[in-house]
C-alpha positions as CSV (number, residue, x, y, z in Angstrom):
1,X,65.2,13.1,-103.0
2,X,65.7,10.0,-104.4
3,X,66.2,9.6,-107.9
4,X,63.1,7.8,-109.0
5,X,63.8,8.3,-112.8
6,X,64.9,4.6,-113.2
7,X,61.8,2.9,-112.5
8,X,59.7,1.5,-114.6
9,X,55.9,3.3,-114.7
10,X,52.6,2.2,-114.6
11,X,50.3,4.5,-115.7
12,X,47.1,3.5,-113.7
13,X,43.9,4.9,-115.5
14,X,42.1,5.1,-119.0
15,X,40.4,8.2,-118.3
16,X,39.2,11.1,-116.5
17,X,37.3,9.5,-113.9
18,X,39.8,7.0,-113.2
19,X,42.7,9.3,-113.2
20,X,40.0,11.6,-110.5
21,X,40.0,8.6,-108.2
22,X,43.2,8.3,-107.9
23,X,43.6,12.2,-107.0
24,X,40.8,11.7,-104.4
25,X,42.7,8.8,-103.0
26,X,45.5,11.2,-102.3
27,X,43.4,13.7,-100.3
28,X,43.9,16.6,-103.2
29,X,40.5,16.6,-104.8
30,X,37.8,19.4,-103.3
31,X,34.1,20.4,-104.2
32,X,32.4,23.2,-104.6
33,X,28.7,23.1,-104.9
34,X,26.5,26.0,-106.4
35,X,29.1,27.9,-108.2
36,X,28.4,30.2,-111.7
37,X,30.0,29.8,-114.4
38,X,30.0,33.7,-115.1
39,X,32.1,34.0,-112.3
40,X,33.1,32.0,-109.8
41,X,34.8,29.4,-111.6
42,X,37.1,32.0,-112.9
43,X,37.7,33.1,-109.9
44,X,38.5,29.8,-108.3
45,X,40.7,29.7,-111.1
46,X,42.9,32.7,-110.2
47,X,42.8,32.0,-106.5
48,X,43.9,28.3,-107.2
49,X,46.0,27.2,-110.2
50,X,49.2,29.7,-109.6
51,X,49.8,27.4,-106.8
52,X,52.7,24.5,-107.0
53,X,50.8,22.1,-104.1
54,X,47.1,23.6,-105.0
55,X,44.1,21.3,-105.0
56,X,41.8,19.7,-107.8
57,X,38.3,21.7,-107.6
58,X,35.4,19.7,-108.9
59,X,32.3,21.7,-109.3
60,X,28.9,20.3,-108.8
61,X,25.4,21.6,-109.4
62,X,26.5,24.1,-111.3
63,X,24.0,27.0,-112.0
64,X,22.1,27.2,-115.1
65,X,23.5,23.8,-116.0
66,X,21.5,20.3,-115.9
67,X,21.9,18.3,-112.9
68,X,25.1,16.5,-112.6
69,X,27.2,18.1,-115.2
70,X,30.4,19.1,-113.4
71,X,33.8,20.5,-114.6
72,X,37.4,19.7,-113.1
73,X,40.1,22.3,-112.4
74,X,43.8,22.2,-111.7
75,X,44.6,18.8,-112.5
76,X,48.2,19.1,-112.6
77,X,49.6,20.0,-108.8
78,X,50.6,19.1,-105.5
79,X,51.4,15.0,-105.4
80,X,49.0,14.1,-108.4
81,X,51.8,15.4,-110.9
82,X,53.7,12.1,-110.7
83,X,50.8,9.4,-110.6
84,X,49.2,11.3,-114.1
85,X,52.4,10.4,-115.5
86,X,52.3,6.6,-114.0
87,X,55.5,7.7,-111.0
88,X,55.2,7.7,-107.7
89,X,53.8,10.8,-105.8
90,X,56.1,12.9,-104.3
91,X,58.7,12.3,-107.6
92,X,59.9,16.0,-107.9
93,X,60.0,17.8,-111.1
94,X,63.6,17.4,-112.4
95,X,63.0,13.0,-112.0
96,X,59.8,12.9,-113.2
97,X,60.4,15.1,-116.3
98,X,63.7,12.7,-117.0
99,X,62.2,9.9,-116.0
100,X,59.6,10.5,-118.4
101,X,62.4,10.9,-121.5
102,X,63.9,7.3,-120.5
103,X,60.3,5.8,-120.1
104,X,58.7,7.0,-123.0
105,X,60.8,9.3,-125.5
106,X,64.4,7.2,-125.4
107,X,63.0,4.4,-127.4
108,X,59.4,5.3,-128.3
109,X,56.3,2.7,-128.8
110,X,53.6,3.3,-131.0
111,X,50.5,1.0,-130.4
112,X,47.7,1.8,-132.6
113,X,44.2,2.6,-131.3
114,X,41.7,0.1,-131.7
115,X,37.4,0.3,-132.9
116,X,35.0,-0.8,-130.7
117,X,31.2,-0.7,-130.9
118,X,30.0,1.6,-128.2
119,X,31.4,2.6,-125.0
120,X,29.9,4.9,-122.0
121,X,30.5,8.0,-124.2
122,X,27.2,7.2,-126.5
123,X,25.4,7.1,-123.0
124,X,23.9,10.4,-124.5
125,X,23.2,11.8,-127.7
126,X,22.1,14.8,-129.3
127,X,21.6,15.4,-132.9
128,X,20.3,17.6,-135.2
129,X,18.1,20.7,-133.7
130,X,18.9,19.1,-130.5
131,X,22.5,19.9,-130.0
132,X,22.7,22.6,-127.9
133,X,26.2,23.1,-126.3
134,X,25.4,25.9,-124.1
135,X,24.0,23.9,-121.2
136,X,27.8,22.6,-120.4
137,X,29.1,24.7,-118.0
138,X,32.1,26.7,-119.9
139,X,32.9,29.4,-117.8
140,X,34.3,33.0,-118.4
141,X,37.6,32.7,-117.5
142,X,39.2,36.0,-117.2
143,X,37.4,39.4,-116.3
144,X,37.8,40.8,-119.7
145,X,37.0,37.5,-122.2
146,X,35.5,38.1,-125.4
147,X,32.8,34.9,-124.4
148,X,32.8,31.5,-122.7
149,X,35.6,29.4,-123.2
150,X,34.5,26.0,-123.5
151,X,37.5,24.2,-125.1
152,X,40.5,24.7,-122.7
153,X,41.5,21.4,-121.9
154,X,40.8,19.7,-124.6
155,X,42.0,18.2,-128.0
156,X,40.6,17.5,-131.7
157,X,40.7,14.8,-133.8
158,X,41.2,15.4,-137.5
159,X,42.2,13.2,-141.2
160,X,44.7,14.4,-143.4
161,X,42.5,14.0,-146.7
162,X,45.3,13.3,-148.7
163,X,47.4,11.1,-146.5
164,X,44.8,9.5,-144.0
165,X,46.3,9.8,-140.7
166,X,44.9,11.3,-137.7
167,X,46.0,14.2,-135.4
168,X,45.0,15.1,-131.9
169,X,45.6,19.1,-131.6
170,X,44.5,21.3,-128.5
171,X,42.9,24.5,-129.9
172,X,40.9,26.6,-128.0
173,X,36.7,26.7,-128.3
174,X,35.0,29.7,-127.3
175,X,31.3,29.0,-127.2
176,X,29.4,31.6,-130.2
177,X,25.6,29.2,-130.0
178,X,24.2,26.6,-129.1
179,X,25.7,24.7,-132.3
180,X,28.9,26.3,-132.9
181,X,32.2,26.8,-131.2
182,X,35.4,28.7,-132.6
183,X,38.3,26.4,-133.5
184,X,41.4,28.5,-133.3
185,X,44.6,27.4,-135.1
186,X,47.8,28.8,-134.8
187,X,50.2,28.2,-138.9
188,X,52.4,25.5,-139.3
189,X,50.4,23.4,-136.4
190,X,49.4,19.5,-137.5
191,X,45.3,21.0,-138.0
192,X,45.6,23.9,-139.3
193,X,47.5,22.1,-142.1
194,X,44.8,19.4,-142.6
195,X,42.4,22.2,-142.4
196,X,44.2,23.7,-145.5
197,X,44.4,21.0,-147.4
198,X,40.0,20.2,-147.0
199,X,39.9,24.3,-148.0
200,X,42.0,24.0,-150.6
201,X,39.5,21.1,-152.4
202,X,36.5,23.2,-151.4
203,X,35.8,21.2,-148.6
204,X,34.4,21.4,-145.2
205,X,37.2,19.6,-142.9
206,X,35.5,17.0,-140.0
207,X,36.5,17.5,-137.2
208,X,35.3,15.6,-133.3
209,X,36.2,17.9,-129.9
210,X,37.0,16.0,-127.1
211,X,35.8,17.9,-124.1
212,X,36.9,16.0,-120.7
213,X,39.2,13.1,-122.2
214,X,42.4,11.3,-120.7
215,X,45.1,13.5,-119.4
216,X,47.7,12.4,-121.6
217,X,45.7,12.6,-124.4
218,X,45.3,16.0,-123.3
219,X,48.8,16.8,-122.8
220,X,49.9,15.6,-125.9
221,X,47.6,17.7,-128.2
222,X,49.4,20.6,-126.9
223,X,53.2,19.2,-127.6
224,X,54.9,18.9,-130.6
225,X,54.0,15.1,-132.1
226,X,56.2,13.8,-135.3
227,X,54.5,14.8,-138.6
228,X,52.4,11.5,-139.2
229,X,52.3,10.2,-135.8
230,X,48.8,10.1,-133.9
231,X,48.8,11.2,-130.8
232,X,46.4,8.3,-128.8
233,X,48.8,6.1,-130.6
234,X,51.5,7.6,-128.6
235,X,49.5,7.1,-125.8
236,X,48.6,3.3,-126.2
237,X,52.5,2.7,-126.5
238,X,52.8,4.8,-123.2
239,X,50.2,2.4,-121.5
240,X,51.2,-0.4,-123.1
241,X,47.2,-0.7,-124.3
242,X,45.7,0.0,-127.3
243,X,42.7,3.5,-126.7
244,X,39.6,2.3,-127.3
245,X,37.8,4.5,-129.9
246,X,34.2,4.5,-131.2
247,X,33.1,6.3,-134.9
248,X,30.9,9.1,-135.3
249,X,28.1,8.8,-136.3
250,X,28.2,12.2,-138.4
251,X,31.8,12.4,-139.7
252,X,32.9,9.0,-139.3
253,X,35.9,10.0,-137.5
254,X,37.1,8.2,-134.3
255,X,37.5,9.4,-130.5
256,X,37.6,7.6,-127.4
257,X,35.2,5.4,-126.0
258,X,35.1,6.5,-122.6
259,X,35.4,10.4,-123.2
260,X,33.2,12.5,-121.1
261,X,31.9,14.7,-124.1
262,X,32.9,14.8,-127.8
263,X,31.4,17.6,-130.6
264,X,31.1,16.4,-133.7
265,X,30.7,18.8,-136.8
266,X,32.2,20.1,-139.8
267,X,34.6,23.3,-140.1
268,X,33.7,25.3,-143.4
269,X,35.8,27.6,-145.6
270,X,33.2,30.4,-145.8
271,X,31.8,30.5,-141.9
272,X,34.0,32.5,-139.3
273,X,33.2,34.2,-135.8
274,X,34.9,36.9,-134.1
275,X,36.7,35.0,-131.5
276,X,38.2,37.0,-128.5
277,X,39.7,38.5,-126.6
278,X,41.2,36.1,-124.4
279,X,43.4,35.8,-121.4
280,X,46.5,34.1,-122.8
281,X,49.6,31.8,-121.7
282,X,51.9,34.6,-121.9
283,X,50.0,36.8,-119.4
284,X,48.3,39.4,-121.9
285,X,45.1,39.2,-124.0
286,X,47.8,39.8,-127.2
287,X,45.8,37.7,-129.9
288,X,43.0,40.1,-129.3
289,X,39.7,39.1,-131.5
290,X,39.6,38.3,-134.8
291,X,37.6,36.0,-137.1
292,X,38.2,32.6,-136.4
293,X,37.1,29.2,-138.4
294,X,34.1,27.8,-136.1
295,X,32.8,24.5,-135.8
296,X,29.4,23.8,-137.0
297,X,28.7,21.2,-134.2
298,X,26.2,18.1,-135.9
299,X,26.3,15.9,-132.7
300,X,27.1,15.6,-129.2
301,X,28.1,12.6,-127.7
302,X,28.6,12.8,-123.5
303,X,28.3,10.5,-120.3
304,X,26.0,10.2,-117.6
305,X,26.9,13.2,-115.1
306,X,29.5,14.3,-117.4
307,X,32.9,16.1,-116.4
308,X,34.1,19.3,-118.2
309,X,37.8,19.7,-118.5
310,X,38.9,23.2,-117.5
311,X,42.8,24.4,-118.0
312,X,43.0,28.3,-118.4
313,X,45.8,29.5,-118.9
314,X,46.8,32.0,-116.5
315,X,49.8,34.0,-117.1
316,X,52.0,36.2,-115.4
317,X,54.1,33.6,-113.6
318,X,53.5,29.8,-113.5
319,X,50.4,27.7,-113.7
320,X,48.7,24.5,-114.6
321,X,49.6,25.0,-118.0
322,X,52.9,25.7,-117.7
323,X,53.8,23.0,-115.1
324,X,52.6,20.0,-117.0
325,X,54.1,21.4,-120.7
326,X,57.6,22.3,-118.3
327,X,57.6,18.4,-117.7
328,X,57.2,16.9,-121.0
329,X,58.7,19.8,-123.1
330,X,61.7,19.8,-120.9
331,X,62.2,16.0,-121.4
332,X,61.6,16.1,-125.2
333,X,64.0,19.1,-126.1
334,X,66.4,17.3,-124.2
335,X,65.7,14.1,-126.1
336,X,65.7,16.1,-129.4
337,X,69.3,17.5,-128.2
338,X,70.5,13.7,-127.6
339,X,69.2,12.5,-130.9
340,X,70.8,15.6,-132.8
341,X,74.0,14.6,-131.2
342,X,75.0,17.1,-128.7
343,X,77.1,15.4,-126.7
344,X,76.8,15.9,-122.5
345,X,73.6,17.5,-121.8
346,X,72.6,17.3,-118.4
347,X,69.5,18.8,-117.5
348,X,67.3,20.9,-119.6
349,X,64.7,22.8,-118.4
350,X,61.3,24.6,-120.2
351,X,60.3,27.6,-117.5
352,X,57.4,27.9,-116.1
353,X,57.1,31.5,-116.5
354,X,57.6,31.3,-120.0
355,X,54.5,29.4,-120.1
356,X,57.1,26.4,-120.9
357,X,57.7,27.9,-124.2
358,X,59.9,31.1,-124.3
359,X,62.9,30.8,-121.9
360,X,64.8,27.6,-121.7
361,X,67.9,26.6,-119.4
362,X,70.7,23.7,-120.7
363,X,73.2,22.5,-118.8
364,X,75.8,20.4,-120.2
365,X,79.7,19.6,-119.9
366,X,81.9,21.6,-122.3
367,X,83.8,19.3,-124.6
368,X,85.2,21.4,-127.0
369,X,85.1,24.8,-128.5
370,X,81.7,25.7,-129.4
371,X,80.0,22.9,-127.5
372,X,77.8,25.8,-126.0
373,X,77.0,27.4,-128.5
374,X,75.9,24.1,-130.6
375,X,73.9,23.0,-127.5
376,X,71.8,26.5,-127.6
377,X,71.2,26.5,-130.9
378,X,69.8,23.2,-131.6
379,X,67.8,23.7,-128.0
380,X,66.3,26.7,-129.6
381,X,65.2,25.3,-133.0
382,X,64.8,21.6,-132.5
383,X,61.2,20.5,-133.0
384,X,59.8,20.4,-129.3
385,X,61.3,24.0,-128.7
386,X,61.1,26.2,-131.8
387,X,57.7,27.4,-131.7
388,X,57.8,30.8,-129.5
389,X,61.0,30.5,-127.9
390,X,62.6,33.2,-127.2
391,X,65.5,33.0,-124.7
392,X,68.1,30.1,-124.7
393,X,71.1,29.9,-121.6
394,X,73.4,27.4,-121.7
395,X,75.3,27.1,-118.7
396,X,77.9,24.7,-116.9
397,X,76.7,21.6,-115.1
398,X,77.5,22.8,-111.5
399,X,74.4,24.9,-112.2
400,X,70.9,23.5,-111.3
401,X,68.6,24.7,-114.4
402,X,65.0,23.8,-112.9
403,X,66.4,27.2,-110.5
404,X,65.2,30.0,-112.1
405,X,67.2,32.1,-109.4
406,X,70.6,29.5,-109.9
407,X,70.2,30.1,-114.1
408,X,69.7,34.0,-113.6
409,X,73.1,33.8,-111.6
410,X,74.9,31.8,-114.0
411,X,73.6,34.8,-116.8
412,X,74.6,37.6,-114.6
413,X,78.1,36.3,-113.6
414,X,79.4,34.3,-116.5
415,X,78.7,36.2,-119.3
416,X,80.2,39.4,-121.2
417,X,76.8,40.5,-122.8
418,X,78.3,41.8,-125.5
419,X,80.1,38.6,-126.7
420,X,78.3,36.0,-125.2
421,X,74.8,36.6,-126.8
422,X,73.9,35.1,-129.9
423,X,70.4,35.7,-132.2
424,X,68.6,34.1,-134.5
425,X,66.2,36.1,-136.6
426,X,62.8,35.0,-138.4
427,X,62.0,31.9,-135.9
428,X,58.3,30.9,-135.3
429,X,56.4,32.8,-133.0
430,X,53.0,32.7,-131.7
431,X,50.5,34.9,-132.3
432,X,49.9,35.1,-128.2
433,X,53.8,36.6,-128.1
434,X,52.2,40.7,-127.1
435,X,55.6,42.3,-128.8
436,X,54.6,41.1,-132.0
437,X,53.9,44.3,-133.8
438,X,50.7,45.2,-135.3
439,X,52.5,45.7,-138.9
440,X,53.9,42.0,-138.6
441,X,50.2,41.2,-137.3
442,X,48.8,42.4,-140.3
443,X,50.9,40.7,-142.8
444,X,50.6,37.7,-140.8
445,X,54.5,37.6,-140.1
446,X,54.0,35.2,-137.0
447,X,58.4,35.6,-136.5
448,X,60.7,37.0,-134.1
449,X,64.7,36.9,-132.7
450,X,65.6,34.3,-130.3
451,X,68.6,35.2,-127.9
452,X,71.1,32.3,-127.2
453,X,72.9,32.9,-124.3
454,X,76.1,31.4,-123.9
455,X,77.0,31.4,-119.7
456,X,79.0,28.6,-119.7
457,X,82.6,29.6,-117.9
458,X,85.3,30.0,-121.2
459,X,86.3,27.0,-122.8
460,X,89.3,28.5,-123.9
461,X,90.3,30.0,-120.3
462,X,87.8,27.8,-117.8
463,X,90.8,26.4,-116.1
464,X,91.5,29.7,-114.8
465,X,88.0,31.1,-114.3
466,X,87.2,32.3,-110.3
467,X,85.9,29.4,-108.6
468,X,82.3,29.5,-106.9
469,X,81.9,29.4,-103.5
470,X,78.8,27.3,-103.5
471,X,79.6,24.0,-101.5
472,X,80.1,20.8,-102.8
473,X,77.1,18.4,-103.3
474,X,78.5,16.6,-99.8
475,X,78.7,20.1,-98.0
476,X,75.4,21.1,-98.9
477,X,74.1,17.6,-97.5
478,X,75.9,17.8,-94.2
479,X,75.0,21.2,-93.7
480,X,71.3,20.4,-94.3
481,X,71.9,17.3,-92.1
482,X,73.5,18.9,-89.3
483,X,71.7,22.3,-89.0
484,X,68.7,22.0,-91.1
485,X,66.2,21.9,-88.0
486,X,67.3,25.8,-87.8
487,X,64.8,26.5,-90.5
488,X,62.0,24.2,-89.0
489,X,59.5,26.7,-87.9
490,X,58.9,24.3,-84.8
491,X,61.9,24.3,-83.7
């Protein structure tokens, strides 16, 4: 394919319902009328989101919900990928994921969000005894969740009270009432600390849930942001226009003006809910339930017909989840590699059956002596990476890392286990990671070893290391050119 990572991109929506219009326009939108959300949205969900080319699901009439709230599925497959990201459909994975490092994370541009009066958002209201969240249409997910999960694609906005800046995290809501929601927050993330710091002065922390905002918005309150750095600011600088926010009217804090619904509330020292079990990212319900800080929800803010944002994770293999965080994790480790000054790094690549997160692939051009190993370790503790990782290879650049099947090779044939394997002990897990043992669990040592695997060929011998017999870059294209219409199945 053509390398598409050079040109310049236009990211063409503002929000949800723009961004779904331009998924209809490609043909990969379907809807589903009727559905429950006891069931059959989660089971759409298994059927659908494992798929690489699957379609957006939009459900309508949804029973036991109001007339014309809906909730969107699978938002980040087939063509759409690209477009959400402002390339052209059809861009495959390895150009948009670098082409997204040049656009956005080479030279980075912060534009600051800007107030407005009212936008479509305030089109209704509830307040006080009116608030009840239950008539959204959160579904159960998985067969053996603790609840509904109505906070899966979606992000909060929160003040440092000491410092004043803003953070956008993504941190899961299960549904316990009509007026409260759990608000779960893994250490050492950007809300938890601000959530400290309110608890620490013995105060409630404000907080505003965005439930069914933009995409990138989205996707960036589940990547690693610089300390200080809002996240919608990112995004203005991405768009190259400043997100339109409105204040609550409870809290005071700001969200966007054209979200489809935002909770507003308060997050107290002394309230928790047990909170689980829940299907998660790495495929087992690890975190299991426990009590969690809730939200005491004060207001709800939503739009006519309003659109729930549904990502579950899945597990077991890749999904939504792990395709979108591949993209953007994959750029930014690479781009915290550059910036660390790791000469010669190729491609990097976040797997998406590590839920983007625990196994990691570098390719680079050996320079000197220990130019592998530097390269894994920085990949596995730079800032976009450290948090769950667990597996680092670093191979040669004749290797293709987005091919899990190519980097498994490179591991099998290139190293000497014994001295090619490298660990780092006490990194930052995640309390999802199901090896973390129930002693650590209890003394809440969220830590584990990360291997770094160095299966590069020998710097000090490469000269002399077997060659492969893979073909050449112009073999491979004039063997696909000549007798490629052998694998045409109508042929």
């Amino acid at each position: 394919m053509t390398d598409r990572s050079n040109s310049a991109p236009h990211i063409d929506y503002d929000d949800l319902r723009e961004w779904l219009a331009i998924a209809e326009s490609l043909g990969e939108v379907k809807h589903v009328l009727g559905a429950s959300w006891q069931e059959d949205i989660g089971l759409a969900a298994e059927a659908v989101l494992r798929a690489e080319n699957g379609p957006c699901v939009v459900f309508e009439d949804i029973q036991g919900c109001p007339k014309g709230f809906r909730l969107l599925l699978n938002m980040f497959a087939g063509q759409r990928r690209a477009p959400t990201f402002g390339f052209p459909a059809g861009t495959d994975k390895w150009d948009l994921s670098n082409g997204f490092r040049e656009a956005y994370l080479t030279q980075p541009k912060i534009l600051p969000h800007v107030m407005v009066e009212s936008g479509p958002v305030f089109e209704n209201i509830m307040l006080g005894d009116d608030v009840d969240v239950e008539k959204f249409p959160a579904p159960v997910w998985h067969e053996k969740d603790g609840g509904r999960y109505i906070g899966t694609g979606t992000y909060s906005i929160t003040r440092d009270p000491d410092e004043g800046w803003l953070n956008a995290g993504a941190y899961r809501a299960q549904v316990h009432d009509a007026k409260s929601v759990g608000v779960l927050m893994a250490a050492g993330h950007h809300g938890q600390i601000h959530r400290e710091k309110y608890f620490a002065r013995g105060e409630k922390m404000p907080l505003v849930m965005v439930l069914g905002g933009d995409p990138l918005a989205f996707f960036y309150g589940g990547t690693e942001a610089p300390y200080g750095v809002f996240e919608l600011d990112i995004i203005g600088g991405m768009r190259g226009r400043p997100v339109e926010m409105v204040t609550g009217k409870v809290t005071g804090l700001p969200f966007p003006a054209n979200a489809e619904i935002v909770l507003e509330g308060y997050v107290s020292p002394e309230r928790r809910e047990t909170e689980g079990p829940f299907g998660e990212w790495t495929g087992h319900y690890a975190g299991g339930a426990s009590q969690v800080h809730v939200l005491d929800i004060k207001a709800i803010y939503y739009r006519n017909e309003p659109i729930l944002l549904g990502v579950p994770p899945m597990g077991a293999g890749p999904d939504e989840m792990a395709r979108y965080r591949a993209v953007m994790r994959s750029a930014m480790v690479k781009q915290n590699m550059v910036a660390a000054g790791v000469p010669e790094v190729q491609k990097v690549w976040c797997h998406e059956v590590g839920g983007s997160r625990m196994l990691h692939g570098v390719s680079i051009k050996q320079r000197y002596p220990g130019h592998a190993v530097q390269a894994g370790m920085i990949a596995a503790q730079c800032g976009a990476a450290a948090y769950a990782s667990k597996y680092v290879v670093v191979v040669d650049d004749d290797v293709d890392v987005t091919d899990l099947e190519q980097l498994m090779w490179a591991m099998l044939t290139r190293t000497e286990p014994k001295q090619s394997i490298q660990f780092i002990e006490g990194s930052w897990d995640s309390p999802a990671d199901p090896v973390l043992t129930p002693e650590k669990r209890a003394a809440r040592d969220m830590t584990h070893s990360v291997a770094v695997i160095n299966a590069c060929r020998p710097f000090h011998w490469r000269d002399k290391f077997p060659p492969s017999n893979a073909p050449s870059a112009a073999v491979a294209k004039k063997a696909k050119e000549k007798f490629g219409w052998l694998l045409d199945a109508k042929s």
